[in-house]
DSSP file (Angstrom, degrees, kcal/mol; ACC not computed):
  #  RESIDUE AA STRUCTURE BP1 BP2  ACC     N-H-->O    O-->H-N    N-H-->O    O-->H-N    TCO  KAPPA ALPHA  PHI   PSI    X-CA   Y-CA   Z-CA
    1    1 A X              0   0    0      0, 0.0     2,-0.5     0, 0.0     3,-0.1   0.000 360.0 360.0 360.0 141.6   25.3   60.1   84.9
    2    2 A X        -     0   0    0      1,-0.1     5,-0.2     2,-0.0     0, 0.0  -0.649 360.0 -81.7 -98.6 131.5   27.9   60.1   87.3
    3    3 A X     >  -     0   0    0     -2,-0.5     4,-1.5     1,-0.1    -1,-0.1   0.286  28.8-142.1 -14.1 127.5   31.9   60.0   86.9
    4    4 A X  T  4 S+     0   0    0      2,-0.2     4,-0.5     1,-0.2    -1,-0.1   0.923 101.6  46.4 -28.4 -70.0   33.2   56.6   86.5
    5    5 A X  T >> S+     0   0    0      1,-0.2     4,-2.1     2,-0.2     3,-0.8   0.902 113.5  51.4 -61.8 -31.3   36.3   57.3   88.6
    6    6 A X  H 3> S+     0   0    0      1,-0.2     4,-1.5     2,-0.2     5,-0.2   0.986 107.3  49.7 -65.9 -45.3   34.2   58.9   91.2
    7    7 A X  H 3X S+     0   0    0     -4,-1.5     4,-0.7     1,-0.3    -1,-0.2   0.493 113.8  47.3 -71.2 -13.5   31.9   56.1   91.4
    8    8 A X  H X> S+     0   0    0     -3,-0.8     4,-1.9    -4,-0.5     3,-0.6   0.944 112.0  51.0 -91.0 -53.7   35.1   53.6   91.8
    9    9 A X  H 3X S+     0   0    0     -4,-2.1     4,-2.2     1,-0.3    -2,-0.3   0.787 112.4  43.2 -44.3 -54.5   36.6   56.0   94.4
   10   10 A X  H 3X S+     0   0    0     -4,-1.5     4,-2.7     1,-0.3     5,-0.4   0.935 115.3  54.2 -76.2 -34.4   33.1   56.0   96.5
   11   11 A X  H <X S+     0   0    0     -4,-0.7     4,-1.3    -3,-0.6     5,-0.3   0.879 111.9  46.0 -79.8 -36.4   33.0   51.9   95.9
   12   12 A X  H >X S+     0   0    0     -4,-1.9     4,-4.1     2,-0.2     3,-0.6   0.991 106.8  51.3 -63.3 -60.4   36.5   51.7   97.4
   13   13 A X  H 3X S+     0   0    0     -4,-2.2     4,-2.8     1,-0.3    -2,-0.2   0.866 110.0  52.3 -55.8 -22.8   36.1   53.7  100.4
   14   14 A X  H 3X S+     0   0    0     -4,-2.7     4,-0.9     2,-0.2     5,-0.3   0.840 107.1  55.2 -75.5 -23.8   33.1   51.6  101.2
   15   15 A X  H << S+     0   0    0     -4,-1.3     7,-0.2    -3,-0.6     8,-0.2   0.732 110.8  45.3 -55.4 -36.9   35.4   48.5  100.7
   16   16 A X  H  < S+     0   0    0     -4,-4.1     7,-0.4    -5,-0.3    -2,-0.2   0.993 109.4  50.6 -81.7 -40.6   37.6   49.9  103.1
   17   17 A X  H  < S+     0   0    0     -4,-2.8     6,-0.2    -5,-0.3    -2,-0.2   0.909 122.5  35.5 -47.7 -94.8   34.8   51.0  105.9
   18   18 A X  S  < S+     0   0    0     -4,-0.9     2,-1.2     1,-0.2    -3,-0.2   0.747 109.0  65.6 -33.6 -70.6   33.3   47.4  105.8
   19   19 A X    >>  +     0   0    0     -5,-0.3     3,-2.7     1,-0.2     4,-1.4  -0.324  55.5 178.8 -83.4  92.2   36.2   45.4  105.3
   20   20 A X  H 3> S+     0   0    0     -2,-1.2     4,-2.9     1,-0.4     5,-0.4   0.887  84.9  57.0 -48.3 -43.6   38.7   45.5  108.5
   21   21 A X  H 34 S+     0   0    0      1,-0.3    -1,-0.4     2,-0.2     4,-0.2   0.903 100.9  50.9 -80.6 -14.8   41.0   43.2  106.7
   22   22 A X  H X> S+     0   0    0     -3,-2.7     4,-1.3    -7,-0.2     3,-0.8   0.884 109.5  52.5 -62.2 -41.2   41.5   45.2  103.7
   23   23 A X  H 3X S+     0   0    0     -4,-1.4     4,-1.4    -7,-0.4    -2,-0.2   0.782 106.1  53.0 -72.2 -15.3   42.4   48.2  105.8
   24   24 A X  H 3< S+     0   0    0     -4,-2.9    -1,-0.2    -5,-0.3    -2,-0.2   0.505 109.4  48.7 -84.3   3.0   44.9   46.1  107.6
   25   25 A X  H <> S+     0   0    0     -3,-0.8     4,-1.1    -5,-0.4     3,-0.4   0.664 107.0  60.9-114.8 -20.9   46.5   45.1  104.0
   26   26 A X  H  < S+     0   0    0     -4,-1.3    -2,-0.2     1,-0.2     4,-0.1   0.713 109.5  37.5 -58.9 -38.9   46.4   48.9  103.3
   27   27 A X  T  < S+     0   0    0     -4,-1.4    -1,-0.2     2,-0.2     4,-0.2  -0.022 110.9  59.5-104.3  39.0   48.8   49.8  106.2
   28   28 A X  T  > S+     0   0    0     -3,-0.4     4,-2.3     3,-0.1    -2,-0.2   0.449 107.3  44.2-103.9 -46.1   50.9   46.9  105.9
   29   29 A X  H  X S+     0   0    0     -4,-1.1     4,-1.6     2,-0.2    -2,-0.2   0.597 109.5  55.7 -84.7   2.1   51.9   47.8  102.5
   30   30 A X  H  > S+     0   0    0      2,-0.2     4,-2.6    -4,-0.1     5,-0.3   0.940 112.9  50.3 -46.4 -68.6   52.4   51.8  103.5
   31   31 A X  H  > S+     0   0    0      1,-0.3     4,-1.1     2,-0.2     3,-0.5   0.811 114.9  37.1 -32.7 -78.5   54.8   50.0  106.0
   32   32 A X  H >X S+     0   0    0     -4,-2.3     4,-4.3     1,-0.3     3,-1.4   0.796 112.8  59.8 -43.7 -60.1   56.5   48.0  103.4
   33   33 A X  H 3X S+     0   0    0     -4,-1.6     4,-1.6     1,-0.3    -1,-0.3   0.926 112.3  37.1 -21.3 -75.6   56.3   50.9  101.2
   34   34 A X  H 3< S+     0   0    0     -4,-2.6    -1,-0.3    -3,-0.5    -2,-0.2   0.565 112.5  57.2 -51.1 -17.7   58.4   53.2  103.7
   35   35 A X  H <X S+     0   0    0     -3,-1.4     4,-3.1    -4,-1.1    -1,-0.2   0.700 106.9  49.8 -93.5 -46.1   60.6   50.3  104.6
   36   36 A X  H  X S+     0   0    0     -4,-4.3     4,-2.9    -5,-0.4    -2,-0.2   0.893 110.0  51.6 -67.3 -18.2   61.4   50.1  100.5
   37   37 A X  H  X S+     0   0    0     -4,-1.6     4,-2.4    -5,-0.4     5,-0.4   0.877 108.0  50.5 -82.8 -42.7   62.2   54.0  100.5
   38   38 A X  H  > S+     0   0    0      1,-0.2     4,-3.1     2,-0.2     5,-0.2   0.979 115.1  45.9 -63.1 -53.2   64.8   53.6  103.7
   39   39 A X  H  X S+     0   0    0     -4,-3.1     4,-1.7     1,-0.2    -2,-0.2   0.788 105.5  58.7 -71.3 -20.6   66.6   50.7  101.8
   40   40 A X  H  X S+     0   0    0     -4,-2.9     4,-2.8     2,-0.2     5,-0.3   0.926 111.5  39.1 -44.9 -56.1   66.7   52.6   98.6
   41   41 A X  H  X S+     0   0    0     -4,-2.4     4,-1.7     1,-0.2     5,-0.2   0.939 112.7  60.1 -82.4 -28.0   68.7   55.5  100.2
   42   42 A X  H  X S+     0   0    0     -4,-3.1     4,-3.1    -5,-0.4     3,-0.3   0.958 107.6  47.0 -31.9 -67.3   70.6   52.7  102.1
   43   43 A X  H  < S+     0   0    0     -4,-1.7    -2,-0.2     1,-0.2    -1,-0.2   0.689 113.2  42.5 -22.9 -58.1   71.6   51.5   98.7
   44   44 A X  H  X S+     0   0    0     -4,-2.8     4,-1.7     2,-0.2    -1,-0.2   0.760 110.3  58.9 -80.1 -26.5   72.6   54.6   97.3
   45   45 A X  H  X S+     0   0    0     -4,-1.7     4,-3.4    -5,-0.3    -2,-0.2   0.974 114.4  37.9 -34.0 -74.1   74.4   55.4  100.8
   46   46 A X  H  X S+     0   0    0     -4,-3.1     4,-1.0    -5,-0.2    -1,-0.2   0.539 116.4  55.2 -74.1  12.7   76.9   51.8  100.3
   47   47 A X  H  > S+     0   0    0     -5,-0.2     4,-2.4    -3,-0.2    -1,-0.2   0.790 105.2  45.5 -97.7 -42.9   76.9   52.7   96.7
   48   48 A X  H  X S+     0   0    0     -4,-1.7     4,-3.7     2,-0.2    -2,-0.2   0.998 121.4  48.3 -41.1 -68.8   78.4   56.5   97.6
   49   49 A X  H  X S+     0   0    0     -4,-3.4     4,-2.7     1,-0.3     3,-0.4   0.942 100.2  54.0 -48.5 -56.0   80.8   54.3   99.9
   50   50 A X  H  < S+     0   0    0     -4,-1.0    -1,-0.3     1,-0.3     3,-0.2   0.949 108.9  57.0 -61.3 -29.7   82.1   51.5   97.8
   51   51 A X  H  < S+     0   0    0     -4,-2.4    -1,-0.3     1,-0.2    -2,-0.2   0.964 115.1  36.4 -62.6 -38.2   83.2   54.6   95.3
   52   52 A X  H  < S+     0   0    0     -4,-3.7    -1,-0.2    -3,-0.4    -2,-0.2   0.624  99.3  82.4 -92.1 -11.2   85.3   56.3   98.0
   53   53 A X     <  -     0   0    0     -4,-2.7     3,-0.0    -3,-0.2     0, 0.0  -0.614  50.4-172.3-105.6 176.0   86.7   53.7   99.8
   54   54 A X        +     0   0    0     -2,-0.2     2,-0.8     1,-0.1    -1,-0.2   0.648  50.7 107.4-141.4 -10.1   89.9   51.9   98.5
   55   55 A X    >>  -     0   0    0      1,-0.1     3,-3.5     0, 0.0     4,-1.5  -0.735  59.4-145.8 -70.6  83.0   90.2   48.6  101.2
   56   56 A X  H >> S+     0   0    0     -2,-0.8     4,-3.0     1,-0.3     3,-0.9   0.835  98.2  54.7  -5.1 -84.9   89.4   45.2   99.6
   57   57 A X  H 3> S+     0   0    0      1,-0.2     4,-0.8     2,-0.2    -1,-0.3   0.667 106.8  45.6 -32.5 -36.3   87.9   44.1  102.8
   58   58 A X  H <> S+     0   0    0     -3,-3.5     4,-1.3     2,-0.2    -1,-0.2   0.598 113.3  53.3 -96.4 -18.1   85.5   47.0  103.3
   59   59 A X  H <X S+     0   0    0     -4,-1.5     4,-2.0    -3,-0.9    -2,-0.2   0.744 106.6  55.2 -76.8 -16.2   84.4   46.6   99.7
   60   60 A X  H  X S+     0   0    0     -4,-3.0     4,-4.0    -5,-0.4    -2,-0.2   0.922 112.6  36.1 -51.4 -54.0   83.9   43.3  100.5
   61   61 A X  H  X S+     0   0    0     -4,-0.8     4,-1.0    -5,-0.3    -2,-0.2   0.765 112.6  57.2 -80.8 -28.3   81.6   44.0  103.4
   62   62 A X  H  X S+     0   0    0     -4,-1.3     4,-3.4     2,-0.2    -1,-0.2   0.862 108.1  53.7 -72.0 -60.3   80.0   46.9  101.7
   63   63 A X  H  < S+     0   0    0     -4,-2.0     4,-0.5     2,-0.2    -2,-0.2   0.962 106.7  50.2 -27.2 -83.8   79.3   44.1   98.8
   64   64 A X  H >X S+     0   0    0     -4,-4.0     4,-1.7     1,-0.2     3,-0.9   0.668 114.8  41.6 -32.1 -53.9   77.6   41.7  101.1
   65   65 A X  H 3X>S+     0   0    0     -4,-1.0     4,-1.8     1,-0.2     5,-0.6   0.931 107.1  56.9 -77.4 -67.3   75.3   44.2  102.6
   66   66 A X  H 3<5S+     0   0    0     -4,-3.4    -1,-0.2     1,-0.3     4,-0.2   0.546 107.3  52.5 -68.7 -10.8   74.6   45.7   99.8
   67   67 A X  H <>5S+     0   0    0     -3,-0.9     4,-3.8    -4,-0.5     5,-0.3   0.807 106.7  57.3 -65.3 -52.7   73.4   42.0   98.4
   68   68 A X  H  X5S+     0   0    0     -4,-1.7     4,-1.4     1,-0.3    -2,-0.2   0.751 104.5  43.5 -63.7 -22.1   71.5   41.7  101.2
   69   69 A X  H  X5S+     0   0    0     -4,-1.8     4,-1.7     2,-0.2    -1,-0.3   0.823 111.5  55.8 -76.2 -44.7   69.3   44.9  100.8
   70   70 A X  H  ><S+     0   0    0     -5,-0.6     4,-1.3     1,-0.3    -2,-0.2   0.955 111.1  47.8 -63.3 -27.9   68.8   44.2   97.0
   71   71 A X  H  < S+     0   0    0     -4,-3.8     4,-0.4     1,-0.2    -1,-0.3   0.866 108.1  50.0 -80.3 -36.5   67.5   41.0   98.3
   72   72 A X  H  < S+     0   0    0     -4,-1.4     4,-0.4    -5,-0.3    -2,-0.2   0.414 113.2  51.5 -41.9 -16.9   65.1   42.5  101.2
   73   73 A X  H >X S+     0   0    0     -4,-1.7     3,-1.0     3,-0.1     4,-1.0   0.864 105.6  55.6-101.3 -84.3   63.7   44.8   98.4
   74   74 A X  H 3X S+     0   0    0     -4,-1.3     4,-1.1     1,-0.2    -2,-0.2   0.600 113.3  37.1  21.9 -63.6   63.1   41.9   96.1
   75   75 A X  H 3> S+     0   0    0     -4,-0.4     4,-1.9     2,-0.2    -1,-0.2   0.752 114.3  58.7-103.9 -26.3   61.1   40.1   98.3
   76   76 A X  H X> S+     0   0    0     -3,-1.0     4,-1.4    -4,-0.4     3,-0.6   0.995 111.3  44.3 -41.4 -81.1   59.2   43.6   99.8
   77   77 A X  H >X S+     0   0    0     -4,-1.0     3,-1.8     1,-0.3     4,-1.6   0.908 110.4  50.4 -78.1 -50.0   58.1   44.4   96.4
   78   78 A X  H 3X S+     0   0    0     -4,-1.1     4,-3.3     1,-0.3    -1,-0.3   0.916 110.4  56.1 -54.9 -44.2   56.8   40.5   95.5
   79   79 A X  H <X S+     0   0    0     -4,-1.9     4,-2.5    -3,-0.6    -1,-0.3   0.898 109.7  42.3 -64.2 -35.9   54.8   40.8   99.1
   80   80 A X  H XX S+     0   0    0     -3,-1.8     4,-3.1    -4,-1.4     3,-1.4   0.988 108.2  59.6 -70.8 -52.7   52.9   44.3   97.8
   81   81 A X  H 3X S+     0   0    0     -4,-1.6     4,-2.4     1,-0.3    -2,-0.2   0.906 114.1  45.4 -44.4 -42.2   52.2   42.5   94.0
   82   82 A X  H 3< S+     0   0    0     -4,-3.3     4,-0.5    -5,-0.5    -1,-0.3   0.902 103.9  52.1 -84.8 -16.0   50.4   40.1   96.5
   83   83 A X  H X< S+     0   0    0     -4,-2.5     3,-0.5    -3,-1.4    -1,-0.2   0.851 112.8  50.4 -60.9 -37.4   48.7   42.2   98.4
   84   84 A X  H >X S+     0   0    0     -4,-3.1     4,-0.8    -5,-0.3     3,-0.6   0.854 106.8  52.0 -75.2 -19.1   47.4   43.7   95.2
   85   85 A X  T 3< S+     0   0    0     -4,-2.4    -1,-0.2    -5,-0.3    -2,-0.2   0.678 108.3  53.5 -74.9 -14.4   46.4   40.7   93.7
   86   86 A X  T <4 S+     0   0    0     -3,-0.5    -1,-0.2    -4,-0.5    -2,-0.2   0.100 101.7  57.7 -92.3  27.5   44.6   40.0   96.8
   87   87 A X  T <4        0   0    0     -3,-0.6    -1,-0.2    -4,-0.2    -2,-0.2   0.773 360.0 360.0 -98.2 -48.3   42.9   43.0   96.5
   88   88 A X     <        0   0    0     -4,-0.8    -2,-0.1    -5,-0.2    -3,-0.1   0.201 360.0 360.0 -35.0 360.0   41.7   41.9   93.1
């Protein structure tokens, strides 16, 4: 009898051949994926910054920005959980 996992593996790739729009929900969340990985090291980047810099005003802005990623990553990740539930 043949592997479980292989037999899910073959059942996927045939999922993917046949259904165009499943491969288009496959590279959109790569994208997204790669997109979350740049704003991670962004993140750790203004995090690096706000430690060295000593100007109220640039921590400020540093702040702000640094809202604003955590909030683009946020809404990045809730968009793959739906592509994987639409996967389902």
């Amino acid at each position: 009898m043949p592997d479980k996992h292989k037999v899910q593996k073959l059942l996927n790739k045939i999922k993917a051949f046949l259904d165009s729009d499943y491969r288009e929900q496959v590279e959109r969340k790569e994208k997204i994926v790669e997109v979350l990985k740049r704003l991670k090291s962004r993140t750790k980047a203004i995090e690096r910054q706000l430690e060295s810099t000593e100007c109220s005003e640039d921590k400020t802005a540093l702040l702000d920005e640094l809202e604003l990623i955590k909030a683009q990553r946020k809404k990045a990740i809730k968009v793959i959980k739906s592509i994987k539930d639409e996967a389902k």
